[in-house]
C-alpha positions as CSV (number, residue, x, y, z in Angstrom):
1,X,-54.7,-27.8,50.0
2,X,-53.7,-28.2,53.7
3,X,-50.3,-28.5,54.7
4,X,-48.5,-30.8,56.7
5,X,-47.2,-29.5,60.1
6,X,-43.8,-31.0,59.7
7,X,-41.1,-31.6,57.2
8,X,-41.4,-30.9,53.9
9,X,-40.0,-33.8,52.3
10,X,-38.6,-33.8,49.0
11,X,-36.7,-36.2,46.1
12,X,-33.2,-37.2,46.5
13,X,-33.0,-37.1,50.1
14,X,-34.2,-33.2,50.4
15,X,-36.0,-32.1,52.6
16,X,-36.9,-28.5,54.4
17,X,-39.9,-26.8,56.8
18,X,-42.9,-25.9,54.3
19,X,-42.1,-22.0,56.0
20,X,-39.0,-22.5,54.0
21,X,-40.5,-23.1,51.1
22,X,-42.4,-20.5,51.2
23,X,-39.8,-17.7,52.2
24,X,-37.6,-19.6,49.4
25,X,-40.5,-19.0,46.7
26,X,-40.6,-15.4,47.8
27,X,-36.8,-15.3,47.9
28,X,-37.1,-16.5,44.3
29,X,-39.7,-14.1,43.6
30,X,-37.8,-11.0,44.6
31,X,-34.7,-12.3,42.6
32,X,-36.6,-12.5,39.7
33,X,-38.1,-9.1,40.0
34,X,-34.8,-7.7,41.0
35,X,-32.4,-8.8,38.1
36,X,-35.2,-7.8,35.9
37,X,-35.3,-4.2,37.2
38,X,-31.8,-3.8,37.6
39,X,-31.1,-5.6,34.0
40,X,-34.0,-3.0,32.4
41,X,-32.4,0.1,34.4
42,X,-28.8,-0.7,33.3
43,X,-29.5,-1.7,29.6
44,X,-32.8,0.1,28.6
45,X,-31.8,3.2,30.4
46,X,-28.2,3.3,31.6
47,X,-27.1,2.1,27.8
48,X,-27.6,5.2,26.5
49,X,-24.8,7.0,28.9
50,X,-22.3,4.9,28.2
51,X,-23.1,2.0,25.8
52,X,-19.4,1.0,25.1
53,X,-18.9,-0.4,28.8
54,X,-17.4,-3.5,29.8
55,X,-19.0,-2.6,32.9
56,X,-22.7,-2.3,31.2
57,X,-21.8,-5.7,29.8
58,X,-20.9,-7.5,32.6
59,X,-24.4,-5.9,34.9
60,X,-26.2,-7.5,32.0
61,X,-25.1,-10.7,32.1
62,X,-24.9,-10.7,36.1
63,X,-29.2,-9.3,36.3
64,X,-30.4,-11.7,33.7
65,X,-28.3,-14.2,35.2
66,X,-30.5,-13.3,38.7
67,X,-33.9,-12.8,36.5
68,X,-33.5,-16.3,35.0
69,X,-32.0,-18.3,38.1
70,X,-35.2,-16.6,39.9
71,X,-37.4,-18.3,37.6
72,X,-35.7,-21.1,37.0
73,X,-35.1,-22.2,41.0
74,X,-38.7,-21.2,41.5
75,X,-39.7,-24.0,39.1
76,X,-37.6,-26.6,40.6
77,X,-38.6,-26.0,43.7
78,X,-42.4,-26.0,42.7
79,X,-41.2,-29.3,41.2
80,X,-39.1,-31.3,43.7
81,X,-41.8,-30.3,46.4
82,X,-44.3,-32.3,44.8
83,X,-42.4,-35.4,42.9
84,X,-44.2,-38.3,42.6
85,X,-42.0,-40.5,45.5
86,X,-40.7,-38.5,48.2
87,X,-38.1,-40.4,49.6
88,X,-37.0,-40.0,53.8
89,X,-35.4,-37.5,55.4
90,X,-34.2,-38.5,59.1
91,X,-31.2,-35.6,59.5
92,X,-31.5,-32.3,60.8
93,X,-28.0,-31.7,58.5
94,X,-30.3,-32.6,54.9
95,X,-32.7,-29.7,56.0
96,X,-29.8,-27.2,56.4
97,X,-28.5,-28.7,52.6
98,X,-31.4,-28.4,51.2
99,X,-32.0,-24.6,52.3
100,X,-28.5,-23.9,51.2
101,X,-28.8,-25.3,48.3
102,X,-31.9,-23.7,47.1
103,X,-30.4,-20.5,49.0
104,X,-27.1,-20.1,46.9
105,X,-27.8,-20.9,43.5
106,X,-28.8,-17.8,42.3
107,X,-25.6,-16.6,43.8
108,X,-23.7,-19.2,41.6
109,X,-25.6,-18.1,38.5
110,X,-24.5,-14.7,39.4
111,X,-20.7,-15.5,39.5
112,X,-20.9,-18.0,36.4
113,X,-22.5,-15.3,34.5
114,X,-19.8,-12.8,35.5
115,X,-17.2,-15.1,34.3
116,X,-18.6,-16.1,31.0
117,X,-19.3,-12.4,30.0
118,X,-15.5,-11.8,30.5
119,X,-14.5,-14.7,29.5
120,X,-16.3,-13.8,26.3
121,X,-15.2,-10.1,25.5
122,X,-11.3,-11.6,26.5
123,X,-11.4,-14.3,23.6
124,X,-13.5,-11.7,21.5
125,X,-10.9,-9.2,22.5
126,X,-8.1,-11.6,21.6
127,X,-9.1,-12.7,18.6
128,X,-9.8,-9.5,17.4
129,X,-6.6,-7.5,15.3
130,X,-8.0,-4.0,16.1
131,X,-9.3,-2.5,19.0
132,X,-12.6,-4.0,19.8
133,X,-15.0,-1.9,21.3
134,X,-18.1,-3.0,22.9
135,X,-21.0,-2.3,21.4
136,X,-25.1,-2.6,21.8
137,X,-25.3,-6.2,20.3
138,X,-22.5,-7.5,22.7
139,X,-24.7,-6.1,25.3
140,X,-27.0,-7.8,24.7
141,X,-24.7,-10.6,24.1
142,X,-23.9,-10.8,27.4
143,X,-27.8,-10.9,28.4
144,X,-28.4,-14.3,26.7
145,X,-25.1,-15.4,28.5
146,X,-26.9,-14.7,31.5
147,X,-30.1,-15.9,30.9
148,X,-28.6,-19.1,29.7
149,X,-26.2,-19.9,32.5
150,X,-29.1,-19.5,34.8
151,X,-30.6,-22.3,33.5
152,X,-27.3,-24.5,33.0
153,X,-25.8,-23.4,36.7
154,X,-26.9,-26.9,38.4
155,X,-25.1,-29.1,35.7
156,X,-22.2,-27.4,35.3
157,X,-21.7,-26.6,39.3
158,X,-21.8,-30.8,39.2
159,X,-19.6,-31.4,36.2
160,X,-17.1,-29.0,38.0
161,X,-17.4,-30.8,41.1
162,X,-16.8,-34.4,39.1
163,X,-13.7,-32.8,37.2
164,X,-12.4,-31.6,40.6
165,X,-12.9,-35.0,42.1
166,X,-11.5,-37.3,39.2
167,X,-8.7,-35.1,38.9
168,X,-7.7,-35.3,42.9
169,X,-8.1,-38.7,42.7
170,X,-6.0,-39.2,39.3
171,X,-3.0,-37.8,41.4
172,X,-3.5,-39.6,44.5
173,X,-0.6,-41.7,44.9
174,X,-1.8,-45.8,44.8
175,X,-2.1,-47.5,48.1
């Protein structure tokens, strides 16, 4: 398959240079294999030095957060760069959006998955009447949480953004 020399245009007003796509696929790629290696390093191998950490949770969630966003991003990508009706791009500012947005949503994953990993040993940690340690299954816990937010980054970035905007709007005064 032979490449066009220009834009790669995509769905929903996206668009990007096919180089792009192709460092982004890498970019992907390295994610993917990163996370993974860091997630099998901290949990297969680190676990057995300290498997009570918070800290062993939290590199859990945060690497098979980066694992699955890898593989996850890499697939939409593959997707949106060949949807059935490109539509057209005329900006120079939508092929910067696109490459940021593709760029920094691993990095979102990566926060979320922080978050929900302490968000989860806090209400476990409340709820709890004696001291709650952590232990191999919340671990692995924390893994799924990663995995999992990975894949549900892009609609809860957007509900965020929503709630943010109904809720500015709910206490602008009237006109």
């Amino acid at each position: 398959m032979k490449l066009p020399k220009k834009d790669c245009v995509m769905r929903s007003g996206m668009a990007f240079h096919w180089g792009t796509a192709l460092f982004l696929f890498i970019y992907y790629g390295a994610a993917a294999v990163f996370g993974g290696a860091w997630w099998y390093q901290a949990v297969i191998v680190g676990a057995k030095e300290d498997p009570q950490s918070l800290a062993l949770a939290v590199t859990a969630g945060v690497s098979a957060a980066l694992t699955g966003s890898g593989l996850f991003y890499a697939r939409k990508l593959y997707r949106d760069l060949f949807a059935d009706a490109p539509a057209a791009v005329t900006s120079a500012f939508a092929l910067l959006a696109t490459t940021a947005y593709f760029v920094f949503r691993p990095l979102f994953s990566v926060m979320l998955a922080a978050v929900a990993v302490l968000s989860s040993f806090a209400f476990i940690h409340a709820t709890t009447t004696s001291s709650s340690h952590i232990g191999e299954g919340f671990v692995l816990f924390s893994s799924l949480i990663g995995l999992f937010v990975a894949g549900a980054t892009g609609a809860a970035v957007n509900r965020l953004e929503r709630l943010g905007k109904d809720s500015i709007e709910s206490i602008r005064p009237a006109s």
